[in-house]
MITI-120491 format. One line per 3 residues: number of its first residue (from 1); for each residue x, y, z of N, C-alpha, C, O. Coordinates in pm, whole numbers, plus 50000, padded with zeros to 5 digits. Layout:
NUM> X:Y:Z:X:Y:Z:X:Y:Z:X:Y:Z; ...
This chain:
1> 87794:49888:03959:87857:50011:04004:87754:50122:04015:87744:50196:04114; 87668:50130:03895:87547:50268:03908:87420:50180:04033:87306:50225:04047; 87443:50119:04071:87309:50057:04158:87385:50126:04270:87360:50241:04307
4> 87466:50060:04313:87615:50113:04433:87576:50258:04459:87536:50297:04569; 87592:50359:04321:87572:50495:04328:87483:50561:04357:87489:50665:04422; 87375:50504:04307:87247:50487:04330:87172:50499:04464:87074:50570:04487
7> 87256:50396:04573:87243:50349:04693:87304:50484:04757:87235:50582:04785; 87380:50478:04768:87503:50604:04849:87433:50740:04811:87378:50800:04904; 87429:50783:04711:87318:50916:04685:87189:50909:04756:87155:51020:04797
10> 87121:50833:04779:86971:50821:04789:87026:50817:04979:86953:50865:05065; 87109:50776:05000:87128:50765:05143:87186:50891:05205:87167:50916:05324; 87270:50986:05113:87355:51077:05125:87207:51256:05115:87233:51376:05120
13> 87067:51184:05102:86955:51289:05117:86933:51292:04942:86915:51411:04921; 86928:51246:04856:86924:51278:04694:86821:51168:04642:86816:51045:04646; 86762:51241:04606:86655:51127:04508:86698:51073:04396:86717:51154:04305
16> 86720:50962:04373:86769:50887:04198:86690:50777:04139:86695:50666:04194; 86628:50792:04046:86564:50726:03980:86649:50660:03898:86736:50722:03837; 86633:50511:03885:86753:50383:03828:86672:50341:03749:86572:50276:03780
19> 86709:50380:03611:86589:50331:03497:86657:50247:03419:86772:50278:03386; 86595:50113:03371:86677:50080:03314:86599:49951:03200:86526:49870:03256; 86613:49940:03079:86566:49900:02971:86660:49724:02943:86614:49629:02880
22> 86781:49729:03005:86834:49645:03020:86862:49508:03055:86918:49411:03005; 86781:49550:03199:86798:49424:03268:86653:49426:03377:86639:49524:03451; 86573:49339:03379:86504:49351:03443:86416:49359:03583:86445:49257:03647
25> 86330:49433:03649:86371:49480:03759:86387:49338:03869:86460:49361:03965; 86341:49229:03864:86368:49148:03964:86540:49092:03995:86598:49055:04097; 86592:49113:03826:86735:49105:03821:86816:49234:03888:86937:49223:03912
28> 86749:49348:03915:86805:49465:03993:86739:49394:04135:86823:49372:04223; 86663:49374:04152:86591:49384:04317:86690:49285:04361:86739:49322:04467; 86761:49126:04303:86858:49030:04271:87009:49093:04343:87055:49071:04455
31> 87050:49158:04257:87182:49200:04267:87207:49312:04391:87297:49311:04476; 87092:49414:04371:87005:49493:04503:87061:49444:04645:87133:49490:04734; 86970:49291:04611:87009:49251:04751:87171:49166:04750:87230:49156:04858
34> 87212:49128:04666:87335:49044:04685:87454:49209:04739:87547:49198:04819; 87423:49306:04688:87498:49387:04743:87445:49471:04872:87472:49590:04886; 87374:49405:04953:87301:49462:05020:87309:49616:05025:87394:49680:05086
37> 87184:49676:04935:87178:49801:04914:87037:49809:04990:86940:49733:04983; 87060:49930:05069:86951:49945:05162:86860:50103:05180:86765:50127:05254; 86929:50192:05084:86852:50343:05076:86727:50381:04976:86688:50496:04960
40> 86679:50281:04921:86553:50330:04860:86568:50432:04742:86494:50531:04732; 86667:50402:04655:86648:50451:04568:86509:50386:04431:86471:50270:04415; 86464:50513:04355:86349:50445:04259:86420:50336:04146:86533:50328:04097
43> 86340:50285:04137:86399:50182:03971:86275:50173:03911:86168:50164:03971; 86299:50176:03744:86215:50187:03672:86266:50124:03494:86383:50126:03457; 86161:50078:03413:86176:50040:03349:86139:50061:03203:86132:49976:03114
46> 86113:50228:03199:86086:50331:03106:86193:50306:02983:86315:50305:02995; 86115:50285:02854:86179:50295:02713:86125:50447:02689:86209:50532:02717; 86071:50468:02669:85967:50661:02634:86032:50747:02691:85984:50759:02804
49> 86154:50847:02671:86211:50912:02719:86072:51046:02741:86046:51027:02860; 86015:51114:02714:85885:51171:02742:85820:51082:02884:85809:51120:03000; 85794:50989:02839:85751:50882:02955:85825:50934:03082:85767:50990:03175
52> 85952:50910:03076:86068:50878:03184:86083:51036:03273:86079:51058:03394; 86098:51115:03175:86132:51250:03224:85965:51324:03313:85959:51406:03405; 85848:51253:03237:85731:51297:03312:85769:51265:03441:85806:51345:03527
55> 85756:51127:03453:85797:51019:03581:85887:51126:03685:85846:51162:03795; 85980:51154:03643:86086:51213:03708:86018:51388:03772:86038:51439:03882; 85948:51435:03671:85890:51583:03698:85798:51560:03826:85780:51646:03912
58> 85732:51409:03827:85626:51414:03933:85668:51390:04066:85618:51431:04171; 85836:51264:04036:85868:51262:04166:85949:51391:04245:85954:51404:04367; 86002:51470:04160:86077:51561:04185:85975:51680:04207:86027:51785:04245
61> 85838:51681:04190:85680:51806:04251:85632:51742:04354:85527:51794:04390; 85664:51641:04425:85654:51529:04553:85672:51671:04614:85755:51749:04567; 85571:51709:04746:85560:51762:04865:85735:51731:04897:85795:51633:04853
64> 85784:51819:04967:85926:51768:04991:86100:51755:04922:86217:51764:04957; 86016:51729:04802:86116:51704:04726:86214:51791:04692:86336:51776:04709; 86141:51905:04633:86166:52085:04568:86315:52039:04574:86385:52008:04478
67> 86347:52041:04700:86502:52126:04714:86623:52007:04713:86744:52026:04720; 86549:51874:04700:86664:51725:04727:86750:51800:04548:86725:51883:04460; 86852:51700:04586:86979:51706:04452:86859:51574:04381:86806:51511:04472
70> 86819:51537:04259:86812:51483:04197:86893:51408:04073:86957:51478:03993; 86889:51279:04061:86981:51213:03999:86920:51129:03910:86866:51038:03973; 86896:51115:03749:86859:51005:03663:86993:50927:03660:87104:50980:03670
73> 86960:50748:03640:87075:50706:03590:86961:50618:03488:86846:50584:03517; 87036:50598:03362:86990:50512:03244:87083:50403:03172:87194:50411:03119; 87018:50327:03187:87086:50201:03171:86954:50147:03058:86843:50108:03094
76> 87015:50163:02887:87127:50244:02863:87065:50297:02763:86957:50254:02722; 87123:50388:02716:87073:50516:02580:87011:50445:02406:86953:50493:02308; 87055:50332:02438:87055:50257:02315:86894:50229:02361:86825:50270:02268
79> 86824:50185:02448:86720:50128:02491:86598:50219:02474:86478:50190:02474; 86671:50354:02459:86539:50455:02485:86459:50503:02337:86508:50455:02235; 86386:50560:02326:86302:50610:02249:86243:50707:02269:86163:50704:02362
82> 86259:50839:02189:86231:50934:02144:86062:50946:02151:86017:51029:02230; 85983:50879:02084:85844:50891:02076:85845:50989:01908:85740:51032:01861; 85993:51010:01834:85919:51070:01692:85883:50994:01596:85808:51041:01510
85> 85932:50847:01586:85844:50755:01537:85787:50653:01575:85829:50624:01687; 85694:50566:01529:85591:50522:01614:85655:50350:01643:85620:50270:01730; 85749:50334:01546:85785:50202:01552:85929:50205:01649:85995:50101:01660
88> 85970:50333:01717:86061:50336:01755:86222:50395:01722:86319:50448:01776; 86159:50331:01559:86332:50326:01518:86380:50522:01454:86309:50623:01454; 86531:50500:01408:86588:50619:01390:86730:50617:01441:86801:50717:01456
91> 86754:50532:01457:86916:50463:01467:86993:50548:01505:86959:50593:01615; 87113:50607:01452:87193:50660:01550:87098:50825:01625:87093:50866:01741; 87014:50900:01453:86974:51011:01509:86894:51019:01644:86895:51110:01726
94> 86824:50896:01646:86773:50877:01801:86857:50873:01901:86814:50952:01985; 86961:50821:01941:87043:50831:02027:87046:50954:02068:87024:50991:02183; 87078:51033:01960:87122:51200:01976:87018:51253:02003:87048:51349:02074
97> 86859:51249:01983:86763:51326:02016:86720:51290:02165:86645:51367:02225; 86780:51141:02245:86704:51081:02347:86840:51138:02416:86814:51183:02527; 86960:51149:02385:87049:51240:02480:87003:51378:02512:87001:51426:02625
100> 86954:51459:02362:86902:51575:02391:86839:51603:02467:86863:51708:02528; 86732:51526:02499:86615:51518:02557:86631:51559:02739:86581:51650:02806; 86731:51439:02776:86776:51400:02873:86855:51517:02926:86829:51568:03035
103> 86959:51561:02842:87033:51693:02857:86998:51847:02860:87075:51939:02889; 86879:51854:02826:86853:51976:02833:86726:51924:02925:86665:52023:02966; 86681:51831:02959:86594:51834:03111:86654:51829:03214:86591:51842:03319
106> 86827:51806:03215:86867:51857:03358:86959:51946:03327:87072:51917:03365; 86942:52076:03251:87016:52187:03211:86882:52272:03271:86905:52340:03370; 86781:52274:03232:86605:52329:03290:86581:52318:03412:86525:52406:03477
109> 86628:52188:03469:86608:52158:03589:86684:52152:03698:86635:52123:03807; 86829:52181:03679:86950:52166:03797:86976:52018:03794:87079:51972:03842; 86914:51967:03757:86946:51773:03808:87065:51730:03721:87113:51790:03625
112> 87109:51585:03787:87240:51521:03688:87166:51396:03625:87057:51358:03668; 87230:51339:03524:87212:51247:03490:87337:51153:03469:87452:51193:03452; 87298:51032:03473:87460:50885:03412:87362:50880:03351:87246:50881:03393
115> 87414:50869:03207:87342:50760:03048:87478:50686:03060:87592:50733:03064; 87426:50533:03066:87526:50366:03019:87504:50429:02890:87398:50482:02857; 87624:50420:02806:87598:50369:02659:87611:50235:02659:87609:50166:02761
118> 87633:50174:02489:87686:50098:02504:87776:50048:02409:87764:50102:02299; 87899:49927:02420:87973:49942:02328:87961:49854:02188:87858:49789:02204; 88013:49824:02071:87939:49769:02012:88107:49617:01995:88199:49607:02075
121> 88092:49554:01903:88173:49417:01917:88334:49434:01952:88402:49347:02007; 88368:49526:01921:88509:49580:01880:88583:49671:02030:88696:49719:02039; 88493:49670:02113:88479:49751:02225:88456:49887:02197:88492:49948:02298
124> 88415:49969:02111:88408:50152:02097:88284:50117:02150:88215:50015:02161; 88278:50288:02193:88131:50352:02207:88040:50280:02087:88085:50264:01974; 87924:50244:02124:87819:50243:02019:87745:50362:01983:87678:50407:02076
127> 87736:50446:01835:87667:50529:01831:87769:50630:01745:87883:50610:01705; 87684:50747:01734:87791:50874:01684:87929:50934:01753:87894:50898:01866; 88017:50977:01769:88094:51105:01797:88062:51174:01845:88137:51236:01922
130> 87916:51211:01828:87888:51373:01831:87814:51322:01988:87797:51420:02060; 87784:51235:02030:87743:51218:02156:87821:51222:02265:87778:51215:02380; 87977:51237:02222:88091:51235:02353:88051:51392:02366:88017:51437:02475
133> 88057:51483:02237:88044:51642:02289:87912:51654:02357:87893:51749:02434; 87819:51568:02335:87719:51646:02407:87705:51625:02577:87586:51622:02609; 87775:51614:02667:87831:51518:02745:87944:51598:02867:88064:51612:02845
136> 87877:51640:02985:87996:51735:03023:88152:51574:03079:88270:51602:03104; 88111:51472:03081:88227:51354:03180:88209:51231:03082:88091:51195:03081; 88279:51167:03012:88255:51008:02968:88364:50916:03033:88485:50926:03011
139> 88307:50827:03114:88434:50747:03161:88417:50637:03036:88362:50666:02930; 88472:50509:03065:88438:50388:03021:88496:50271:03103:88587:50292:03183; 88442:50142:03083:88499:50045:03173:88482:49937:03118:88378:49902:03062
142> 88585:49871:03130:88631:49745:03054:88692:49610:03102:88621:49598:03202; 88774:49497:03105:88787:49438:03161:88924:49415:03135:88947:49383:03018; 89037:49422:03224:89217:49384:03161:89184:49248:03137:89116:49170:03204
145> 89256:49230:03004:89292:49127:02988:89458:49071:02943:89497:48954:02949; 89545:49202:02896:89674:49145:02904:89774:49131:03030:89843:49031:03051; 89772:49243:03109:89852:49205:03244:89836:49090:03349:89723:49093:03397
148> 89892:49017:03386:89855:48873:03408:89828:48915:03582:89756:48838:03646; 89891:49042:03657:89864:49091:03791:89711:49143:03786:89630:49108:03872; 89684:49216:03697:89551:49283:03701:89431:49186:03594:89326:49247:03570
151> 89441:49069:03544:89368:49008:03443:89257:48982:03512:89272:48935:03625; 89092:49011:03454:88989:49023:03527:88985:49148:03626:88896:49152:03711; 89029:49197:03622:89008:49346:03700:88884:49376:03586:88846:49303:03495
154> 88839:49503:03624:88773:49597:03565:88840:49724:03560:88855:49789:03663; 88885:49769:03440:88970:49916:03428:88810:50019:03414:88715:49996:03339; 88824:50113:03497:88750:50258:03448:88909:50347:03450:89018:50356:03507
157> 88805:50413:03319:88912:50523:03280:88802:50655:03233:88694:50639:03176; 88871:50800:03279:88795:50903:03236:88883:50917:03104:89002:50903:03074; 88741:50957:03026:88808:50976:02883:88774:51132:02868:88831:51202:02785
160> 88694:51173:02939:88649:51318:02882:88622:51393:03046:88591:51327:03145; 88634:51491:03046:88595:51584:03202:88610:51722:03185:88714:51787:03194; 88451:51777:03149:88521:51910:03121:88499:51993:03232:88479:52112:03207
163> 88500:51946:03379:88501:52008:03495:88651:52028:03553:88695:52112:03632; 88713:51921:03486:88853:51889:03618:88974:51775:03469:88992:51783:03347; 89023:51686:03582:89126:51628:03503:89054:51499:03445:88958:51446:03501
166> 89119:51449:03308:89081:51353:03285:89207:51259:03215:89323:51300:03217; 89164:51115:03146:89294:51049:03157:89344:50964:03282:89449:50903:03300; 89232:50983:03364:89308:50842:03528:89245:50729:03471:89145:50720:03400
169> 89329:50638:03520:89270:50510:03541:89259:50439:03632:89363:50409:03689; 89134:50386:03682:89159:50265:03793:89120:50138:03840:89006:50103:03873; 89229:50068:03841:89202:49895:03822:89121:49863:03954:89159:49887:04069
172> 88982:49793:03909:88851:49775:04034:88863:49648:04030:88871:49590:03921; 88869:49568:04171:88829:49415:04156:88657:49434:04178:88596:49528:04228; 88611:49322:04126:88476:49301:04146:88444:49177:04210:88457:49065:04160
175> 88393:49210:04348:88360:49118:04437:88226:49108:04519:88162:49213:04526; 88182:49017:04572:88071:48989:04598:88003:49076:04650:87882:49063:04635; 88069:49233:04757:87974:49330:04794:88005:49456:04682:87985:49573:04712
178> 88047:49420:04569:88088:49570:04446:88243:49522:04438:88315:49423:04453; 88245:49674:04403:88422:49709:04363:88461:49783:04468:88414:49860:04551; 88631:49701:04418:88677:49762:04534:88842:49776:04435:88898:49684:04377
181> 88890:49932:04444:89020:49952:04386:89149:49868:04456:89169:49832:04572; 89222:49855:04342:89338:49750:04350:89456:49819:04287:89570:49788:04322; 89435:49907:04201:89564:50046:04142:89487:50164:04066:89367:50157:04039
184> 89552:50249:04041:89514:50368:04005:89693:50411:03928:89809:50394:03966; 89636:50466:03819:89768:50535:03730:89681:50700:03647:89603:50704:03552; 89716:50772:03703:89694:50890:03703:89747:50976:03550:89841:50914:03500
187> 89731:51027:03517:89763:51107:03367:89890:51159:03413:89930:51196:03524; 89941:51152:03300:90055:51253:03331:90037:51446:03290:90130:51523:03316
């Protein structure tokens, strides 16, 4: 879905850098092409949030660039690193300092960012609480498994929006060129 977004922004005049710790880039260049995505967005494979955000300052001082909408997406927050200790670790407080990081470089800079979290066995957010507040939108997306009409769908649901409404949901099939909606149930 963020490759998809990725694609459509970068085509729509917006620069987005697709970073991602996750999965690796021949497995993006892979799926890339199975969805034939064709606008040239960047991909990258930055753990060093310092690292990542340099990366981003240089493509965004590119002759040209100044005035494009800029877009990070990170795939995913769990993957990144701070740089305050040397072995990496710092468990949940890292999360919160590599959001910080991220959040107040496109509060400085006008730019947006998507951070993937991720969830941990039970399906919740992995991580603190205090990372939904820091956070202006959190959707999440999951897979139905009790309705026997929608089973294997993919549900996204906004859980948080502090621009507009939140509380929709909508059932995505996932098929060989992306998603494609199949219902929608709206908040009351």
């Amino acid at each position: 879905m963020m490759l998809k977004m990725a694609d459509q922004l970068t085509k729509r005049g917006a620069i987005v850098v697709f970073n991602t710790a996750e999965e690796s880039l021949f497995q993006i260049k892979l799926v890339a092409e199975r969805l034939n995505l064709q606008h040239g967005f960047h991909a990258g494979q930055e753990t060093s949030v310092p690292d990542l955000l340099e990366f981003c300052d240089a493509l965004r001082n590119k002759r040209g660039n100044k005035n494009k909408p800029f877009f990070l997406i990170v795939d995913s927050l769990q993957t990144l690193n701070d740089g305050k200790y040397a072995n990496g670790g710092g468990g949940r407080a890292k999360d919160k300092r590599c959001l910080a990081m991220i959040t107040d470089y496109c509060k400085e800079h006008y730019c947006n960012a998507v951070v993937i979290g991720q969830v941990n066995k039970s399906g919740q957010m992995a991580g603190s609480n205090v990372l939904k507040h820091m956070v202006d939108a959190m959707m999440t997306l999951s897979v139905e498994e009790k309705d026997p009409d929608l089973r294997g769908c993919r549900v996204l649901q906004m859980v948080k929006n502090r621009f507009g409404g939140a509380g929709g949901t909508f059932f995505l099939e996932l098929g060989k060129r992306g998603f494609k909606e199949v219902a929608r149930v709206s908040a009351a």
